[in-house]
N, C-alpha and C positions, 0 to 999 in steps of 0.2 A: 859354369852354366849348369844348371839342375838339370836332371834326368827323369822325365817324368813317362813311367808304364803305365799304358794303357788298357784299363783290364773293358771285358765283355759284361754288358748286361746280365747277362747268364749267371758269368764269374760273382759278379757284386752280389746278385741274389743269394746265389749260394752262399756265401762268405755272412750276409748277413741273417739267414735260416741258419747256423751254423750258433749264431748266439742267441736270435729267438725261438729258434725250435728244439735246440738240441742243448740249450744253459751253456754253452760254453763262455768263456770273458769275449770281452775286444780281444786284448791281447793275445790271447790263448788261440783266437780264432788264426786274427793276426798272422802269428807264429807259423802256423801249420799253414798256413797259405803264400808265405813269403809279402808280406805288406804291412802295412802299422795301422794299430788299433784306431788310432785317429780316423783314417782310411774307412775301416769296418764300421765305426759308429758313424759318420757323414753316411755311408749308402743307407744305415737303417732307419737312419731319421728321413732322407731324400722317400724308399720305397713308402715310409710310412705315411709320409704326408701326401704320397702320390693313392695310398691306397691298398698298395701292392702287397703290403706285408699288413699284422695287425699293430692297433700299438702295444705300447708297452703294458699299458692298465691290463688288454685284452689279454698278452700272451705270459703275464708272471706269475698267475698259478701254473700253468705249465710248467716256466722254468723253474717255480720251488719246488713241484713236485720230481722231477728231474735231477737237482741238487740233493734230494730226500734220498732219493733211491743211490743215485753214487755211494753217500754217503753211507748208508748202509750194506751196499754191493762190497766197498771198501771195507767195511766191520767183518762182515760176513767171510773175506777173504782171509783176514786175517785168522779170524778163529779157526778155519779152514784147517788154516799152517799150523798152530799151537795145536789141533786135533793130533793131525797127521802126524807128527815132532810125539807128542805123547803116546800114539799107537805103536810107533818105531821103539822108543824106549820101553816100554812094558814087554813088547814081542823081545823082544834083546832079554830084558830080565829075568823072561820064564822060559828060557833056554836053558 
């Protein structure tokens, strides 16, 4: 017999602002919350149709510009490292 958890209104909201507000996947949300993507996509469609959230048309320039920025926060860290990695080697050098 299946074991099924009960989550709070609260819980689902959040879980689904978590992939329309903030770009994360189902999955991803999923993950970090202990429940499956399936899960997470059924509440976003439920609040959407209810109202409570916006839809998807409404909220996916958000989430590309969200995905935009990651994306380059990620660039940006990296060059970071390959800065820092090159100032360490030149100070070494001209010792």
């Amino acid at each position: 017999m299946a074991k099924y958890r009960k989550y709070s209104k609260e819980f689902k909201l959040q879980a689904a602002k978590l992939v329309t507000e903030q770009g994360y996947s189902y999955d991803q949300a999923a993950k970090q919350l202990g429940t499956t993507g399936w899960s997470v996509r059924n509440w976003i469609q439920k609040f959407q149709e209810a109202g409570e959230l916006p839809s998807k048309a409404q909220s996916q320039p958000k989430i590309d510009e969200i995905r935009q920025l990651r994306k380059e926060l990620a660039q940006l860290k990296m060059e970071n490292e390959i800065l820092k990695k090159a100032a360490a080697y030149f100070a070494k050098e001209s010792l």
